[in-house]
ROVO-26004 format. One record per residue (C-alpha): residue number from 1; residue in one letter; x, y, z. Coordinates in Angstrom, 3 decimals. Example, Ala and Ser with C-alpha at 12.3 -4.5 7.8 and 13.67 -1.06 7.14 Angstrom:
ROVO-26004
(1; "A"; (12.300; -4.500; 7.800))
(2; "S"; (13.670; -1.060; 7.140))
END
This chain:
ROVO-26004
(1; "X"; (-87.700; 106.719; 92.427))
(2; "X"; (-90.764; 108.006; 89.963))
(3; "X"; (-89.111; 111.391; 90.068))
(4; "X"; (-85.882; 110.122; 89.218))
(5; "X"; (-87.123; 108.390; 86.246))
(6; "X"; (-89.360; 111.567; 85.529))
(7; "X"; (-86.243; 113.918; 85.764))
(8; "X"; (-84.292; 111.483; 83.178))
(9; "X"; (-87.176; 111.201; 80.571))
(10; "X"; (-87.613; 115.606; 81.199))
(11; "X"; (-83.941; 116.420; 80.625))
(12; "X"; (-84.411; 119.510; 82.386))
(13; "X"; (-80.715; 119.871; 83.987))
(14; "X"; (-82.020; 118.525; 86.931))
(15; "X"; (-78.837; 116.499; 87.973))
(16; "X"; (-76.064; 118.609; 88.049))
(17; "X"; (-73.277; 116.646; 86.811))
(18; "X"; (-70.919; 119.346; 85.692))
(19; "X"; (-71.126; 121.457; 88.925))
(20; "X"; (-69.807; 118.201; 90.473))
(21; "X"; (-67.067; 117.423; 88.674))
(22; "X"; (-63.906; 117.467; 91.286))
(23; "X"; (-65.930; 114.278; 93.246))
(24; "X"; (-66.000; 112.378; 89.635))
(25; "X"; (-62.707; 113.602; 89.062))
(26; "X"; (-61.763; 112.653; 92.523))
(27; "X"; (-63.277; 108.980; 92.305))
(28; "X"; (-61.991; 108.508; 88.733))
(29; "X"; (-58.439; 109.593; 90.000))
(30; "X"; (-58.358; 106.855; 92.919))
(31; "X"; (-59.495; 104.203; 90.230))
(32; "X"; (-57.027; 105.138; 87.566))
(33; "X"; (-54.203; 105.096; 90.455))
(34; "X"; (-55.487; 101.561; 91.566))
(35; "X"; (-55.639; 100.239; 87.734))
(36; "X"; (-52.162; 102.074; 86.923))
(37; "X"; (-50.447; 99.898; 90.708))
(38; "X"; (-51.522; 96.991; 89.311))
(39; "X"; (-50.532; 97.237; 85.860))
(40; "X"; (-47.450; 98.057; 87.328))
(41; "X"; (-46.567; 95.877; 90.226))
(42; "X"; (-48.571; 92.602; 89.130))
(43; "X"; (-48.648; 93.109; 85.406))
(44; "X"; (-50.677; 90.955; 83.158))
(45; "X"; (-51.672; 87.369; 82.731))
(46; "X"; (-50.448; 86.984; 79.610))
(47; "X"; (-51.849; 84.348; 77.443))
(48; "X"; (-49.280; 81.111; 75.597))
(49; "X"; (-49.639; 83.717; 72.367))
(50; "X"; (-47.417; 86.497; 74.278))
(51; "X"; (-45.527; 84.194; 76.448))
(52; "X"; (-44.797; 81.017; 74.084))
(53; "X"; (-45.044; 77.682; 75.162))
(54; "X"; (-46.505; 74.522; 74.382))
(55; "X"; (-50.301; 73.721; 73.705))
(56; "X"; (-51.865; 70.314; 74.276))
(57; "X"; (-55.324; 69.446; 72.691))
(58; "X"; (-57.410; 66.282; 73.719))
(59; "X"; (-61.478; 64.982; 73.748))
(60; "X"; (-62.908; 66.232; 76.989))
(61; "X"; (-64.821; 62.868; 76.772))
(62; "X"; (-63.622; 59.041; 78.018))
(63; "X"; (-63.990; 55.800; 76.400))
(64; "X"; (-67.055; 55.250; 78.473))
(65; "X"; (-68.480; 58.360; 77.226))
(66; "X"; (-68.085; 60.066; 80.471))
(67; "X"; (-66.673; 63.871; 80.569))
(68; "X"; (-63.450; 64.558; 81.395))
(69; "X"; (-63.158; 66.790; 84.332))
(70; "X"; (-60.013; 69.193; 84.241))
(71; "X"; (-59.353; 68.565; 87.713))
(72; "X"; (-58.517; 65.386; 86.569))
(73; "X"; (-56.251; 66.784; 83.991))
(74; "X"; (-54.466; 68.951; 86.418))
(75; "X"; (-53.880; 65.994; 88.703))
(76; "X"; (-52.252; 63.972; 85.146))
(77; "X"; (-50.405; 66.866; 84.324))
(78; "X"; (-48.940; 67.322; 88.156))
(79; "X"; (-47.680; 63.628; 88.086))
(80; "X"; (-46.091; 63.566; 84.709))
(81; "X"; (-44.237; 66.628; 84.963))
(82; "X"; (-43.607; 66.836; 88.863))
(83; "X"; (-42.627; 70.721; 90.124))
(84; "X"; (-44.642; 72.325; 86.799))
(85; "X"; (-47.976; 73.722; 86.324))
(86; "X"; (-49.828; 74.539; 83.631))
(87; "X"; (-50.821; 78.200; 82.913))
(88; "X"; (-54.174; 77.150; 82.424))
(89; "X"; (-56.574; 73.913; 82.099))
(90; "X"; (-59.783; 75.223; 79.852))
(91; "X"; (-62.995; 72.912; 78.389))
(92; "X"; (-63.661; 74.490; 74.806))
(93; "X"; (-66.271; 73.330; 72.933))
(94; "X"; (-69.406; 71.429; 73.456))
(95; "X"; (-71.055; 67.911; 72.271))
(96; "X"; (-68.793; 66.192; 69.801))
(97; "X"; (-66.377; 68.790; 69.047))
(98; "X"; (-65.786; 69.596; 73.118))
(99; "X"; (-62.173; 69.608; 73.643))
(100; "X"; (-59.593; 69.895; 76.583))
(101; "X"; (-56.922; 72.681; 76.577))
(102; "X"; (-54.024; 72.834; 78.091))
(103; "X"; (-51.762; 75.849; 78.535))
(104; "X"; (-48.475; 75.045; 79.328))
(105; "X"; (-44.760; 76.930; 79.463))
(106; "X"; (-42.456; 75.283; 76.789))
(107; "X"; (-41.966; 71.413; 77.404))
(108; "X"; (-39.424; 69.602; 75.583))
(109; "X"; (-39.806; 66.370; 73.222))
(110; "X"; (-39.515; 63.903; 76.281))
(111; "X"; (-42.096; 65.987; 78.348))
(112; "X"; (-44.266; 66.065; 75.788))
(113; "X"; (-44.263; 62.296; 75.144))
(114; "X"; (-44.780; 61.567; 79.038))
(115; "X"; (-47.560; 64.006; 79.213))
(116; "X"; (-49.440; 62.527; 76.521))
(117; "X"; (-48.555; 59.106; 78.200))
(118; "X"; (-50.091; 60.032; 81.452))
(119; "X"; (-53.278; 61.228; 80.032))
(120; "X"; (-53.821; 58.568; 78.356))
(121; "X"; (-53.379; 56.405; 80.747))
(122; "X"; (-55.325; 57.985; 83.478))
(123; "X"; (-58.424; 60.131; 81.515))
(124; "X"; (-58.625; 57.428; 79.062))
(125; "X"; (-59.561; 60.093; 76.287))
(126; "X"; (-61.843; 58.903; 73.364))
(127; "X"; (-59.587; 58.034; 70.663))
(128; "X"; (-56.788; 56.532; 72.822))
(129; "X"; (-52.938; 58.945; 73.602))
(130; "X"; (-53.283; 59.352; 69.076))
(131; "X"; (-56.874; 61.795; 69.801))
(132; "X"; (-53.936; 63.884; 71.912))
(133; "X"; (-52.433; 66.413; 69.688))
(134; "X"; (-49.567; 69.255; 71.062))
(135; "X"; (-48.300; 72.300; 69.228))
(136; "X"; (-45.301; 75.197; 70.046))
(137; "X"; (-46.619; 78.362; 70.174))
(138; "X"; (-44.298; 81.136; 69.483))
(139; "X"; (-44.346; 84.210; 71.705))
(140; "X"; (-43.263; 86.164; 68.026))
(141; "X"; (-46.694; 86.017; 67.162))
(142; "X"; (-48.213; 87.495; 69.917))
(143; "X"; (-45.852; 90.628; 69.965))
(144; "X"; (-46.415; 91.083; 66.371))
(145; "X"; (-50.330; 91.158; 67.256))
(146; "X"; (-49.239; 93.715; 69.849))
(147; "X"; (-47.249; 96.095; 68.121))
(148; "X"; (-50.089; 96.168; 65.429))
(149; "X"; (-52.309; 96.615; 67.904))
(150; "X"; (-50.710; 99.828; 69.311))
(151; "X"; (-49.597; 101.194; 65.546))
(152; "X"; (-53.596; 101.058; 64.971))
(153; "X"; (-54.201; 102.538; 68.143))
(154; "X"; (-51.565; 105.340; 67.292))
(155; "X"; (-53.060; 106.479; 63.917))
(156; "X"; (-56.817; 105.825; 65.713))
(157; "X"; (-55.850; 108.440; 68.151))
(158; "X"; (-54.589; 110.699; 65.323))
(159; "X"; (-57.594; 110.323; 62.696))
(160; "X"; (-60.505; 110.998; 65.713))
(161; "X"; (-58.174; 113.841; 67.162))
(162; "X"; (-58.437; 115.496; 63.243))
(163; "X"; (-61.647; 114.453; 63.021))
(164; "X"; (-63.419; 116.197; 66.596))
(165; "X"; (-60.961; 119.220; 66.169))
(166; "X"; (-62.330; 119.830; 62.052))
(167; "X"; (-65.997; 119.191; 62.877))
(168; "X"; (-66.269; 120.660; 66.545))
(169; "X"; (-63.216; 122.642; 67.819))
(170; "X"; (-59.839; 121.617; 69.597))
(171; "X"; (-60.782; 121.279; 72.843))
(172; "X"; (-63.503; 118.800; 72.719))
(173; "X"; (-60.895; 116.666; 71.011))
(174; "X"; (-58.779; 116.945; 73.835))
(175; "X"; (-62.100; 115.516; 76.255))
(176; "X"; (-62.821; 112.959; 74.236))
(177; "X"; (-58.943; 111.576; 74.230))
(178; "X"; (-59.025; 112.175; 78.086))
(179; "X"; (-62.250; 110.032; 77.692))
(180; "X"; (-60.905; 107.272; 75.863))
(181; "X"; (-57.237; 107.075; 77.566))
(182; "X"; (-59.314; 107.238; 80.830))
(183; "X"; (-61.437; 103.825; 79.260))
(184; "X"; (-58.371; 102.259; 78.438))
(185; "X"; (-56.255; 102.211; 81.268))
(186; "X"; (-59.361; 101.179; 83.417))
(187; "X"; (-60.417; 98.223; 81.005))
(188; "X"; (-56.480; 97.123; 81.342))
(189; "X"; (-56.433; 97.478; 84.785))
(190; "X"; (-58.964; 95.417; 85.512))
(191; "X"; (-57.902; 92.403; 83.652))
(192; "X"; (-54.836; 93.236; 85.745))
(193; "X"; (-56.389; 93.366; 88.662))
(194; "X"; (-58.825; 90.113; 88.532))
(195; "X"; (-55.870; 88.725; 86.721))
(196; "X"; (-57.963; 87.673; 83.490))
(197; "X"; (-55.861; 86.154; 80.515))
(198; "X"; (-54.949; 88.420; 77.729))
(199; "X"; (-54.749; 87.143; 74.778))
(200; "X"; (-55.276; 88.199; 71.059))
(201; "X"; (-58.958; 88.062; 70.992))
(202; "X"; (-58.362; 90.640; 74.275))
(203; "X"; (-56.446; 92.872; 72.261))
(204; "X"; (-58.652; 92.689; 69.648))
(205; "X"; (-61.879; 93.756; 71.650))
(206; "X"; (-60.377; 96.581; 73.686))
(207; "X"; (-59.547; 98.324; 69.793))
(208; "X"; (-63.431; 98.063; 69.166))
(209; "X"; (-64.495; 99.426; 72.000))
(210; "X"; (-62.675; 102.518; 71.528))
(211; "X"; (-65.381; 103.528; 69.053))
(212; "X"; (-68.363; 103.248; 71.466))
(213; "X"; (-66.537; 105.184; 73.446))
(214; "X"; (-66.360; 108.265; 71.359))
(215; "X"; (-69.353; 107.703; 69.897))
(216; "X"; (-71.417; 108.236; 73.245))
(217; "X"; (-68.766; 111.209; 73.835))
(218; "X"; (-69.683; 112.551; 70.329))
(219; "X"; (-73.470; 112.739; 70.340))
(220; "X"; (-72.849; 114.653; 73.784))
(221; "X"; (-70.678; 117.234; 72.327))
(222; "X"; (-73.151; 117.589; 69.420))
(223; "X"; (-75.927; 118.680; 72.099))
(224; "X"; (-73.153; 120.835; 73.819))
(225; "X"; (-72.483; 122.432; 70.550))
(226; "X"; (-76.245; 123.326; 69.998))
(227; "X"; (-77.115; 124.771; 73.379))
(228; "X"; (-74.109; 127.038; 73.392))
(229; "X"; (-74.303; 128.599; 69.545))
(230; "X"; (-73.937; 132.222; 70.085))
(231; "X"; (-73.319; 131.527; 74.139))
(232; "X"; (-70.875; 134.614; 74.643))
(233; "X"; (-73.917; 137.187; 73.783))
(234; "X"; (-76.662; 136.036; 76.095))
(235; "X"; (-76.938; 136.285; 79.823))
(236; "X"; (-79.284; 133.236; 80.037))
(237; "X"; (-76.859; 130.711; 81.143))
(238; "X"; (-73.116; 130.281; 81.780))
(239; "X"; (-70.844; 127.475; 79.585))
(240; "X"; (-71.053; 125.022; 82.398))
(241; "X"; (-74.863; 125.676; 82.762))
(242; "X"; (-75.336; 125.132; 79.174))
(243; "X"; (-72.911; 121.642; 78.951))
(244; "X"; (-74.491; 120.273; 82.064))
(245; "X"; (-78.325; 120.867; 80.191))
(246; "X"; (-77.243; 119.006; 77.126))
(247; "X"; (-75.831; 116.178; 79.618))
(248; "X"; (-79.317; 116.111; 80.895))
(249; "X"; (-81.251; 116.382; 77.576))
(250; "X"; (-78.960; 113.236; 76.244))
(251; "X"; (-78.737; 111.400; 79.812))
(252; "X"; (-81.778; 108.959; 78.876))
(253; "X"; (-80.480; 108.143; 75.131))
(254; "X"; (-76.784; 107.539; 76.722))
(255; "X"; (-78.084; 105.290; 79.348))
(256; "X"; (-80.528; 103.650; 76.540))
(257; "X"; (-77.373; 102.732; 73.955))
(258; "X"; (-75.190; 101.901; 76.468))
(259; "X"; (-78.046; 98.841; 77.849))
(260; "X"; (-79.087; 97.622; 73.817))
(261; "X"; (-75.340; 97.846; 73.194))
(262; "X"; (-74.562; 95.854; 76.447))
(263; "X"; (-77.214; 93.100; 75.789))
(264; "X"; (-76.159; 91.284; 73.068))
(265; "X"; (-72.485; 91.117; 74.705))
(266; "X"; (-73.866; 89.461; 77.447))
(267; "X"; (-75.660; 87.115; 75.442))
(268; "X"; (-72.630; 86.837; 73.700))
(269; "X"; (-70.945; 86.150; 76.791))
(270; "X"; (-73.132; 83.986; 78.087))
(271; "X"; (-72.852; 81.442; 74.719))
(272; "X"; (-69.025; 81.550; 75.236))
(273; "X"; (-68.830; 80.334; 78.936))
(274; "X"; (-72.002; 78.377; 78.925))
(275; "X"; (-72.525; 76.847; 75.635))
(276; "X"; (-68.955; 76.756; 73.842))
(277; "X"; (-66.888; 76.842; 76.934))
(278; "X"; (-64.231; 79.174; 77.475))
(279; "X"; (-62.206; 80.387; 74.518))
(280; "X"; (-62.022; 83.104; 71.292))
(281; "X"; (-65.478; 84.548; 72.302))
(282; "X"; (-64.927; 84.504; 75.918))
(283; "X"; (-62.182; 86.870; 75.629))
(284; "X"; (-64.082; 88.906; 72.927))
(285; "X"; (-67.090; 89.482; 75.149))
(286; "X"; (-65.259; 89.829; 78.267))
(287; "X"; (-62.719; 93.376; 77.239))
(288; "X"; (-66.172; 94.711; 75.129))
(289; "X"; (-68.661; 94.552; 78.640))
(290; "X"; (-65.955; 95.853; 80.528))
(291; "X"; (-64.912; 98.923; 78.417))
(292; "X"; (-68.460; 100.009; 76.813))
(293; "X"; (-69.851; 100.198; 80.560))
(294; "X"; (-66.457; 102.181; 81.317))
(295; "X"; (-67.249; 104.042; 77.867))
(296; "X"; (-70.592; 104.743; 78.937))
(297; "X"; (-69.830; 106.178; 82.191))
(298; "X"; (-66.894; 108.350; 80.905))
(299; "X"; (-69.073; 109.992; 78.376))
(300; "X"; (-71.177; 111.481; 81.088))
(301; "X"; (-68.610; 111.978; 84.095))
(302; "X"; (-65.492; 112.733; 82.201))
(303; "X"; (-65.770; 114.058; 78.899))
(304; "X"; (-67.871; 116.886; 79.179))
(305; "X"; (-66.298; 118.102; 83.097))
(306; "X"; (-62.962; 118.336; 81.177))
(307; "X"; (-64.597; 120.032; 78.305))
(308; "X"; (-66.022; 122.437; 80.508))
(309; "X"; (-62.735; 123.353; 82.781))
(310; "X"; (-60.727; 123.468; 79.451))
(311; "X"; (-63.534; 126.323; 78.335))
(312; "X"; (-63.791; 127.812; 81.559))
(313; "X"; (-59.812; 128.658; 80.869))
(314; "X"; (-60.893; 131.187; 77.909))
(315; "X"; (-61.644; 134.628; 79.307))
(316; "X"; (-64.278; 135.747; 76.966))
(317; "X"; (-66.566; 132.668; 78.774))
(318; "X"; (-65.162; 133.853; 82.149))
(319; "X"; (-66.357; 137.040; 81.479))
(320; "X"; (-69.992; 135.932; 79.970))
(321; "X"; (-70.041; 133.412; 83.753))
(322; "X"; (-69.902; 136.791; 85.310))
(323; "X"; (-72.530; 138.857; 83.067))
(324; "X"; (-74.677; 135.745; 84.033))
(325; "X"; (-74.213; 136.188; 87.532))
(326; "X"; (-74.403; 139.690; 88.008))
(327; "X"; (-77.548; 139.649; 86.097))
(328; "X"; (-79.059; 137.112; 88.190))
(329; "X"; (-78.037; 139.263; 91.066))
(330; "X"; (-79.993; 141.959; 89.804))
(331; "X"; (-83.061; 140.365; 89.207))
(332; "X"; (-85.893; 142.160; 91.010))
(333; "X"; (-86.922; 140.626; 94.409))
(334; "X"; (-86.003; 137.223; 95.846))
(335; "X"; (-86.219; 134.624; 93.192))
(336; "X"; (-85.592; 130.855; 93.045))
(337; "X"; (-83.726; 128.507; 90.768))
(338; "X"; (-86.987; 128.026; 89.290))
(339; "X"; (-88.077; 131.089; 88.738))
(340; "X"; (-84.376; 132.103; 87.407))
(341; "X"; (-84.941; 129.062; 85.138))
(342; "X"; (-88.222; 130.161; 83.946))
(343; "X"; (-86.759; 133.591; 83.089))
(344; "X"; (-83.989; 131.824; 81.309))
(345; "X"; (-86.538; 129.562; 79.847))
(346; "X"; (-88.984; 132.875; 78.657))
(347; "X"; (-85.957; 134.212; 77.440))
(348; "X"; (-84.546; 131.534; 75.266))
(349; "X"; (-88.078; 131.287; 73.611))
(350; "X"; (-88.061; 134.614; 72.678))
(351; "X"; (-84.677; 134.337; 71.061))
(352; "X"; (-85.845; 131.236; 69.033))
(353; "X"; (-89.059; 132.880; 67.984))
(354; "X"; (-86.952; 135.871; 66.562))
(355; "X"; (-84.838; 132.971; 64.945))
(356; "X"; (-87.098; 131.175; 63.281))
(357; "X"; (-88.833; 134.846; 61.833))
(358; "X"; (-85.688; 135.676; 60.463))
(359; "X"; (-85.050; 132.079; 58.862))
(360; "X"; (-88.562; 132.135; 57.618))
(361; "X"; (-88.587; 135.356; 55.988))
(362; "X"; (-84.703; 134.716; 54.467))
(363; "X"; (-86.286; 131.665; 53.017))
(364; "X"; (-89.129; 133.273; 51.318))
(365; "X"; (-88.485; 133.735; 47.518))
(366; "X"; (-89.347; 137.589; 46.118))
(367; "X"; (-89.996; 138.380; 42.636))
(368; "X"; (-87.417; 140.285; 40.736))
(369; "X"; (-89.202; 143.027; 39.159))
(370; "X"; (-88.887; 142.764; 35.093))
(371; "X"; (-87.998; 145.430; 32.834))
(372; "X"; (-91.391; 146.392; 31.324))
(373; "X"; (-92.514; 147.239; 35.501))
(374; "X"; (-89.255; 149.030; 36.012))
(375; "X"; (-90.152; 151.410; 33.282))
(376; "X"; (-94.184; 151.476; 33.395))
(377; "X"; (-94.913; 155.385; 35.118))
(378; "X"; (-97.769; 155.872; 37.127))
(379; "X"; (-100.789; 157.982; 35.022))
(380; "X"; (-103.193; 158.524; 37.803))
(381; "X"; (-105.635; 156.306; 35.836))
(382; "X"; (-107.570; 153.089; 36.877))
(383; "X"; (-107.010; 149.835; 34.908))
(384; "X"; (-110.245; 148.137; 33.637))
END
């Protein structure tokens, strides 16, 4: 386990991630095909904001200043309104301002009434039936939410693919989409899957988490970019080589965000369910710890793999895989990946030495020679 933890902190390329990338591609196909079937067969839970219906509010404490369980509530709800359920029975809320939801498909004036009727009469809410309040929700509202959802997703998708194509190249825009579609569909399939309720607030979170996402994915590709400057004219190490170091080298900071960026949503989390109750935050916290540990793991599994086979397409970095091999082949007596590393390694020092010469002397200023020394002659003389 020490070496493990040794071989993060190093970031020597020690855990070849790239050269593995048909089993990640391979287990991320199998979950994207379960997430997709159940988006498609069992759909969504949709919250009252999508589906429309009717909401009814009421103190989640008695008379006798006893809480209200919502078992209880279910049971009032199932004898005023016989062959109905409600979509969902939620405490929200704690000490004075604690509150019982209820979720309900559209009820009419009459079921309304006896609803409220029955919950007075057998939860015996503080305030008497007048502390029970009921609104319509219209499913307009939710769709609206949607479709501006997905327009800001649209022109997201568009400004990021500008962006990553201006500042890096065309083809690590294309991984990082892959990235983030492959973050999406997951983060939707499992709230289809465990059949959590979307609502707003859902919608809302999965749009922020977008930019963790590509953020991890970016500082990647910014350490890919450095190790392979001026790639196609050295023999040290192929494309894939080079990506799969600067996984490596960035491995322990990826892993670091990912946990301080995780914390707080947890604690966040935590409040909702355990302190508040269920509600707004709930749902916020819930979409952000799935997708930024999704994020996370696409950034390292998924991004830079595609990255590399899109690359690995071009034949100039065909042809500089094949300088590399041929001349490890030709290396003089049996060597190991060490010792072909430390070559690599003695090599790449070199290179940087002859770098940083030619940066230092290109940054030291000379002194233009003035007139009066351009036409002073030589006499043979010494100057006192």
């Amino acid at each position: 386990m020490g070496n493990v933890f040794t071989r993060l902190y190093v970031g020597n390329g020690a855990f070849d991630i790239v050269g593995k990338r048909v089993r990640w591609y391979i287990t991320s196909g199998i979950i994207l095909l379960v997430c997709i079937g159940s988006m498609v067969f069992s759909g969504f839970n949709l919250g009252i904001d999508f589906k429309g219906g009717t909401k009814i509010s009421m103190p989640s404490v008695s008379e006798t200043s006893q809480v209200i369980s919502t078992g209880s509530v279910e049971d009032s709800y199932a004898k005023a309104l016989p062959g109905k359920k409600p979509n969902a029975v939620q405490a929200v809320g704690s000490g004075t301002s604690a509150t019982i939801q209820i979720k309900s498909p559209a009820l009419t004036i009459q079921e309304v009434a006896s609803l409220k009727a029955a919950l007075a009469q057998d939860t015996k809410p503080k305030g008497g039936q007048g502390a029970i309040s009921d609104s319509a929700v219209s499913a307009s509202w939710g769709g609206e939410i949607s479709w501006k959802a997905l327009w800001a997703l649209f022109w997201f998708f568009v400004v990021v693919t500008l962006f990553l194509a201006f500042y890096f190249e065309w083809r690590m825009a294309v991984a990082a989409l892959v990235a983030v579609f492959h973050d999406v569909i997951i983060t939707a399939g499992v709230y289809s899957l465990i059949g959590f309720e979307v609502t707003p607030a859902t919608v809302i979170g999965l749009l922020t988490i977008l930019g963790f996402s590509l953020y991890d994915t970016v500082v990647v590709f910014d350490k890919v970019k450095e190790n392979t400057r001026g790639l196609l004219g050295l023999t040290r190490r192929s494309y894939a080589e080079a990506a799969n170091l600067a996984l490596n080298q960035t491995l322990m900071r990826s892993i670091n965000t990912s946990l301080i960026a995780l914390l707080p949503v947890v604690g966040l989390l935590v409040v909702g369910v355990g302190i508040l109750g269920v509600g707004t935050l709930q749902d916020l916290a819930l979409v952000q710890l799935v997708g930024m540990f999704v994020g996370a793991m696409s950034s390292i599994f998924i991004a830079t793999p595609v990255l590399v086979d899109l690359k690995m397409r071009d034949p100039k970095y065909i042809a500089q895989a094949k300088r590399v091999a041929a001349r490890r082949a030709k290396a003089s007596g049996p060597q190991t990946a060490e010792g072909i590393e430390s070559v690599d390694d003695e090599a790449l020092a070199a290179d940087l030495r002859q770098e940083e010469a030619l940066a230092a002397a290109a940054s030291v200023p000379h002194r233009t020679a003035k007139a009066a020394d351009a036409r002073r002659r030589p006499t043979g003389k010494r100057q006192r």
